[in-house]
C-alpha positions in Angstrom: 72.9 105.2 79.4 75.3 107.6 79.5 79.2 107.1 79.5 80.5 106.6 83.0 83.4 109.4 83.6 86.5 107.1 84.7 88.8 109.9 85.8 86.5 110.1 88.8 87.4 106.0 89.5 89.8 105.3 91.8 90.5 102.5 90.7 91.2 103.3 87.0 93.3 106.0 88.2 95.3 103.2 90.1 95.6 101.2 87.3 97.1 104.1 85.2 99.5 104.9 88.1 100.3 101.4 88.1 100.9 101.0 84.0 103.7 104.3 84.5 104.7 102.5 87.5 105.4 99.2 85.2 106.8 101.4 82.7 109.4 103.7 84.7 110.5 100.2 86.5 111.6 98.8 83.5 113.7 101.6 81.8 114.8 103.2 84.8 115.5 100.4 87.5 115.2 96.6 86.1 114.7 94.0 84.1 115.2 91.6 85.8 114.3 91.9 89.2 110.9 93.2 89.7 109.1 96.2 92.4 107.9 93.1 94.6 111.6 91.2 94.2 112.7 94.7 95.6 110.4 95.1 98.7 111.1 91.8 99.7 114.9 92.6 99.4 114.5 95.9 101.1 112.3 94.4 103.9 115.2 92.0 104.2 117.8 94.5 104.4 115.5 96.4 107.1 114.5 92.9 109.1 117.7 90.5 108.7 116.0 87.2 109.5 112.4 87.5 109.1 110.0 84.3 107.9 108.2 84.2 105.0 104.9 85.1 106.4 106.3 88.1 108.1 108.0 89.5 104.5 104.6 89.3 103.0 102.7 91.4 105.7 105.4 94.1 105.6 105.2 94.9 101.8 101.9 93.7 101.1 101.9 91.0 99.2 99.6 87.7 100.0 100.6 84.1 100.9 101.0 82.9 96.7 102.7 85.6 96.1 105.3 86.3 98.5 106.0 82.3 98.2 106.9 82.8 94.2 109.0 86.2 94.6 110.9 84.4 97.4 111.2 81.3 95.5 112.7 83.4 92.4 115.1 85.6 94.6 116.1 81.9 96.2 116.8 80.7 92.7 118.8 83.8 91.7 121.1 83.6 94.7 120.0 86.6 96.2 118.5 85.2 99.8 119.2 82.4 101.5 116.7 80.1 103.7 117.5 78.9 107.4 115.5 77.3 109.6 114.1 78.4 112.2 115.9 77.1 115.6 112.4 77.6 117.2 110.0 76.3 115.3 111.6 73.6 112.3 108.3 74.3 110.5 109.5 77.5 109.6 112.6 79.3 107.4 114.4 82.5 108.1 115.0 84.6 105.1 118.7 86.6 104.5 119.9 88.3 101.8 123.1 86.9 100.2 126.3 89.4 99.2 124.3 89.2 95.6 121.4 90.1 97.1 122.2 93.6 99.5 124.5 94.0 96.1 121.5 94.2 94.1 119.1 96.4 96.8 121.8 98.7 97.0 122.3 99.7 93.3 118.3 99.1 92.3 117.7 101.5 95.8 119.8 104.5 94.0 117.7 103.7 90.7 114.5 103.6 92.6 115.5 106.3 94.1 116.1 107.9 90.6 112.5 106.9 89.4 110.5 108.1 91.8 112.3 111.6 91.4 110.7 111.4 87.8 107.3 109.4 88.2 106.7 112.3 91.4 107.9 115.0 88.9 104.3 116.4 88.0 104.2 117.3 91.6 105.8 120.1 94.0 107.0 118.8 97.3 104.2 119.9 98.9 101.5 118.2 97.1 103.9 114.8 97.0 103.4 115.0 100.6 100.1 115.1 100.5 99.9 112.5 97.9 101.3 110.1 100.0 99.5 111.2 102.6 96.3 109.9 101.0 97.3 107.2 99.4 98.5 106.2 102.4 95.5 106.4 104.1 93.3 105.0 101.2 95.6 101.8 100.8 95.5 101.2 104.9 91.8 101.4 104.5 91.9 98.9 101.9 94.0 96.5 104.4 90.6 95.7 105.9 89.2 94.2 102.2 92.0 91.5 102.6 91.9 91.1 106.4 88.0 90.4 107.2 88.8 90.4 110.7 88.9 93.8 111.0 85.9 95.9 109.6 85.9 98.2 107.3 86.0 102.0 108.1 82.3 103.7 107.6 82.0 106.7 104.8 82.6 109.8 106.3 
C-alpha cells in the first residue's frame, strides 16, 4: 500500500496549525496563561456575568474543560464567582482588576501574534481563510452536539 499523502488531511493540517499556534503563544503572548485562559477572559470582558456553562459554549470548549480553565483563572485571582440570585445552583463568572489587567496586555500581544502567524497570507486570502475555517469548524459543531445533524457532502 502506498503512502497516504497527509497534506491533503484536514486534520493533520490542523494539527500543524495548532503546533505554530502552541509555539507563537508561548514566545509571543504567555507563559502563563494559556489561548483557552484567554477566551474565557475575553468572553468575560465581552459578557460581564455569564455562568460557567454559557463561557464554554461561547469559546468552544466542553463541560471538563471550561471547569479546569475556570478553576485555574479562580486560583490565579483573575475571576471571581457569585452566585446566581436566580438560581443558587449556579455561579456568575467576573473578571477581577488582575484579570481585565491581564486580557488587556495579552489582547495587544495576541494581537501582535496573529499579525505574524497570518503573515504567509495577503489580506485577501486571510479573509478567505477565516472564511472557511469558519465554516469548516461550525460544521464540526454538529460532531459535539448530536442533536443537530450533520450537514450532507456537497
Amino acid at each position: 500500500m502506498a503512502a497516504v499523502d497527509l497534506t491533503t488531511h484536514p486534520g493533520h493540517l490542523a494539527r500543524r496549525l495548532q503546533q505554530a499556534h502552541y509555539l507563537l503563544w508561548n514566545t509571543m503572548v504567555s507563559e502563563e496563561t494559556t489561548s483557552p485562559q484567554f477566551a474565557v477572559l475575553n468572553a468575560l470582558v465581552a459578557e460581564p456575568g455569564l455562568d460557567q456553562r454559557t463561557v464554554g459554549e461561547r469559546v468552544g470548549l466542553d463541560r471538563s474543560t471550561v471547569a479546569e480553565v475556570i478553576s485555574r483563572l479562580d486560583r490565579r485571582g483573575l475571576l471571581g464567582k457569585v452566585r446566581d440570585p436566580a438560581d443558587g445552583r449556579r455561579f456568575l463568572l467576573r473578571l477581577t482588576d488582575d484579570g481585565r489587567r491581564v486580557h488587556r496586555k495579552l489582547a495587544v500581544r495576541t494581537a501582535r501574534m496573529n499579525q505574524v502567524f497570518l503573515a504567509p497570507l495577503s489580506a485577501d486570502e486571510q479573509q478567505t481563510f477565516f472564511a472557511l475555517i469558519r465554516r469548516v469548524a461550525d460544521a464540526a459543531e454538529g460532531l459535539r452536539n448530536p442533536a443537530e445533524p450533520l450537514a450532507a457532502p456537497r
